[in-house]
C-alpha positions in Angstrom: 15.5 -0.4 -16.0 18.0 -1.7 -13.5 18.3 -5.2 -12.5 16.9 -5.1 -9.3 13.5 -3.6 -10.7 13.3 -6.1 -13.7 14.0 -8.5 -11.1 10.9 -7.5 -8.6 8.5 -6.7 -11.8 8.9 -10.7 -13.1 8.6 -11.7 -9.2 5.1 -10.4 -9.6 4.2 -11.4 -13.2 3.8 -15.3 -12.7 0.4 -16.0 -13.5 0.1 -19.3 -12.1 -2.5 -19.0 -9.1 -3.8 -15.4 -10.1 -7.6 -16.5 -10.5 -7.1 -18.8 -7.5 -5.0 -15.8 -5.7 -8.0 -13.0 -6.9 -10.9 -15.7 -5.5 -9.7 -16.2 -2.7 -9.4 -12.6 -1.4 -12.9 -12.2 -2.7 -14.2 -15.2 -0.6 -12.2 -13.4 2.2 -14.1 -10.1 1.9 -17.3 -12.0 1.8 -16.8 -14.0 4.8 -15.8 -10.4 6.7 -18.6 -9.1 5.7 -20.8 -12.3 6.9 -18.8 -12.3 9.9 -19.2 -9.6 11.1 -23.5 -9.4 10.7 -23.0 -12.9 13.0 -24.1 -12.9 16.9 -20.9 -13.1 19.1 -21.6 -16.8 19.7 -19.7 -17.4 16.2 -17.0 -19.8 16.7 -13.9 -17.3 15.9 -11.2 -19.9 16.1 -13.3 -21.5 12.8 -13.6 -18.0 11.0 -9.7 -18.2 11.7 -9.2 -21.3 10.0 -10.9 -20.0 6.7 -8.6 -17.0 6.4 -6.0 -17.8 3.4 -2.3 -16.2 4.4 -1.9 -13.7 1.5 1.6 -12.9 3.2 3.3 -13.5 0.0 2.2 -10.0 -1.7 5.0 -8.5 0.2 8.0 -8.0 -1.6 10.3 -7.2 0.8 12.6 -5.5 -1.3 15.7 -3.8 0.2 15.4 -1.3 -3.5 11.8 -0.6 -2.8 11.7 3.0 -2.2 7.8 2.9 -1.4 8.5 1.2 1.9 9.2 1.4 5.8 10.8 -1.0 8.7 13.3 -4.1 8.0 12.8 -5.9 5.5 12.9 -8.6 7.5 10.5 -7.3 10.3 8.5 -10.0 11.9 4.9 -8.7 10.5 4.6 -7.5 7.0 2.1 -4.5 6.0 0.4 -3.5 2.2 -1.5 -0.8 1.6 -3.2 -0.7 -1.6 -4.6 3.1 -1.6 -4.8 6.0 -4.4 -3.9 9.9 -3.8 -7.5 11.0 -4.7 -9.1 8.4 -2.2 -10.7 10.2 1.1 -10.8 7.1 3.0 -7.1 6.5 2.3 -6.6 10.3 3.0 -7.8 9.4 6.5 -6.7 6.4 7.3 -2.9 8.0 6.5 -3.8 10.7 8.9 -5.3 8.8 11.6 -3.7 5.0 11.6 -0.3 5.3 9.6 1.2 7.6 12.6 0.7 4.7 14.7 1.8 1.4 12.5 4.9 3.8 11.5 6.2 3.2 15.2 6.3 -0.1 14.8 8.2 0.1 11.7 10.4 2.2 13.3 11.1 -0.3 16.1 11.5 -2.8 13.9 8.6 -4.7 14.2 6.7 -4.0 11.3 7.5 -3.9 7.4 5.5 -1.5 5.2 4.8 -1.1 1.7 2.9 0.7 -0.2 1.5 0.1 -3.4 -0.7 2.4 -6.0 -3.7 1.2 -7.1 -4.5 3.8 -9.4 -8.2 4.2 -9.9 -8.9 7.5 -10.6 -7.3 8.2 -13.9 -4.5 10.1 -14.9 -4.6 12.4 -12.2 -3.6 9.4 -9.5 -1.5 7.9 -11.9 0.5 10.9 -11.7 0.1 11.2 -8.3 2.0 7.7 -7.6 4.5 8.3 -10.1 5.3 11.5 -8.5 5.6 9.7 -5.0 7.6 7.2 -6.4 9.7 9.5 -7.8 10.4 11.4 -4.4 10.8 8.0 -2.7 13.9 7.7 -5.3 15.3 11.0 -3.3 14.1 8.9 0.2 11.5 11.5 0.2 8.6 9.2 -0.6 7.0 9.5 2.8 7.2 13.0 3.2 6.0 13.4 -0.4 3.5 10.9 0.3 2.5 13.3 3.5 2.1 16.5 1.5 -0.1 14.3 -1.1 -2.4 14.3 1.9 -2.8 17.3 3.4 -4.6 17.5 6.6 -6.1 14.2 6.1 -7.6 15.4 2.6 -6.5 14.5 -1.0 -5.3 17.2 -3.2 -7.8 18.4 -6.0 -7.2 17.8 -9.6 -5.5 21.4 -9.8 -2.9 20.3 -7.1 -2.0 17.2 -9.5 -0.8 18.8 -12.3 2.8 18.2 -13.3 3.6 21.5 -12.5 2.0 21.4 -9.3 4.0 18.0 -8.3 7.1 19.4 -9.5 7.1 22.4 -7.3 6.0 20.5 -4.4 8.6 18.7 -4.8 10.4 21.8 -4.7 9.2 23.0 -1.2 9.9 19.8 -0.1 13.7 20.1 -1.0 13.7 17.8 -3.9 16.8 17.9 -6.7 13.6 19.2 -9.1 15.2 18.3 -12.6 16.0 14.9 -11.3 11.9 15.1 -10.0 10.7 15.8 -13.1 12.5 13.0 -15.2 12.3 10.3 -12.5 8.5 10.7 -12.1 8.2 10.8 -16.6 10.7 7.7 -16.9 9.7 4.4 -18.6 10.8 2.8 -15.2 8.5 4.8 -12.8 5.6 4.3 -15.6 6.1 0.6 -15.4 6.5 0.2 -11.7 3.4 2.5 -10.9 1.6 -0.1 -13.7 2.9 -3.3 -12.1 1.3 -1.8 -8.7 -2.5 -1.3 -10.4 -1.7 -5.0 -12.0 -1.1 -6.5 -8.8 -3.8 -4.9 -7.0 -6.2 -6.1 -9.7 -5.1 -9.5 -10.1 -5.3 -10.2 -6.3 -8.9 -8.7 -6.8 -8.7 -5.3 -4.7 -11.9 -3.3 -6.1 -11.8 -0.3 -4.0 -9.6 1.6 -1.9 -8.1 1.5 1.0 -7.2 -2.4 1.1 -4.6 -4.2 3.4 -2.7 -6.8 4.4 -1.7 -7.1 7.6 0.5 -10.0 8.3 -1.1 -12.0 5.5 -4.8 -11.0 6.8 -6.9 -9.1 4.8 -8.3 -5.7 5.7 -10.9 -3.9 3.6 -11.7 0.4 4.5 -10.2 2.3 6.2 -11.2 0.7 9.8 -10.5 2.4 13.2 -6.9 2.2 14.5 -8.2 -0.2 16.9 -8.5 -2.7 14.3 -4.7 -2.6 12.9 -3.1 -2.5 16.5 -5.2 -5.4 17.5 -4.4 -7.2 14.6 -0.9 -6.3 14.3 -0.1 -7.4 18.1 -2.0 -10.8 17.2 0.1 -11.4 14.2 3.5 -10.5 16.0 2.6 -12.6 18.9 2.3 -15.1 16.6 6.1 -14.7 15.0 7.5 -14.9 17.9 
């Protein structure tokens, strides 16, 4: 494992503050939920208040191959999804397109992380990306995982399968195949499902938007909104 990944993998194994960190996002959910069965009368400037800045789960890692925009964009973006999630199918078909132009502007930082909930099947799924991310094909990959806004079946999964899409895709295959079996990927793709659980994401897809959590995959509305809110407020 190179420096650089032991590096980022200890960044994210302090436990001090999980069980805070993990409630916290929890009472966040709740209040959403609360919130949003309220009348519009609700004093938003006090729901504001209660909202915890969980800005610190970005890495902003120059080596992280799972990732789009500056690192040091103004807004940060982390998508905890799986590759045999329908909602996160759809919400990479019908929202990424439009928070990848601000990444590509500069304006927004995006990383993805694998929360692996399905089994083995998405656990090879995310290994696989990762390992076509290590060829700078992890958002093309990524796209192909998705087809159409749908999620591959279990027959599209296989190693095999992942290996010759990597293939079409013009991927260095033997290089593929080893990258997405190495101890490294396996323990990257691991530290991903830790983090996700420890900060107490129990379904898929979850977000946070410029420290803001965002559970489902909501209408694009929701993301532009609050990603012009949070750059408005960088600046």
């Amino acid at each position: 494992m190179s420096q650089t990944t032991a590096q980022k993998l200890r960044s994210w194994s302090i436990p001090v503050g999980i069980i805070v960190i993990a409630g916290l996002l929890i009472a966040v959910l709740v209040l959403q939920v609360k919130n949003g069965s309220e009348s519009a009368s609700a004093d938003p400037a006090a729901s504001q208040q209660e909202q915890p800045d969980l800005s610190y789960v970005e890495a902003r890692d120059e080596a992280d191959v799972q990732s789009a925009g500056p690192v040091d964009a103004p807004v940060g973006l982390v998508v905890y999804s799986d590759y045999q999630c329908p909602f996160c199918a759809k919400w990479s078909t019908d929202t990424l397109p439009a928070m990848m132009k601000y990444a590509e502007s500069g304006d927004l930082r995006i990383e993805w992380r694998d929360v692996v909930m399905y089994g083995d099947d998405s656990h090879r799924a995310a290994r696989a990306a990762h390992a076509a991310g290590m060829q700078d094909k992890f958002w093309e990959f990524h796209d192909a995982l998705y087809p159409d806004g749908e999620h591959l079946q279990p027959d599209g999964l296989t190693e095999d399968a992942l290996v010759q899409l990597a293939g079409e895709l013009g991927l260095d295959t033997d290089r593929f195949a080893t990258d997405m079996n190495s101890q490294e990927t396996n323990d990257i793709i691991n530290q991903y499902k830790t983090e996700a659980t420890d900060l107490g994401v129990s379904g898929t897809p979850t977000f946070v938007l410029g420290g803001e959590p965002i559970v489902g995959a909501q209408p694009e509305s929701v993301f532009v909104d609050t990603f012009e809110k949070k750059l408005a407020e960088a600046e």
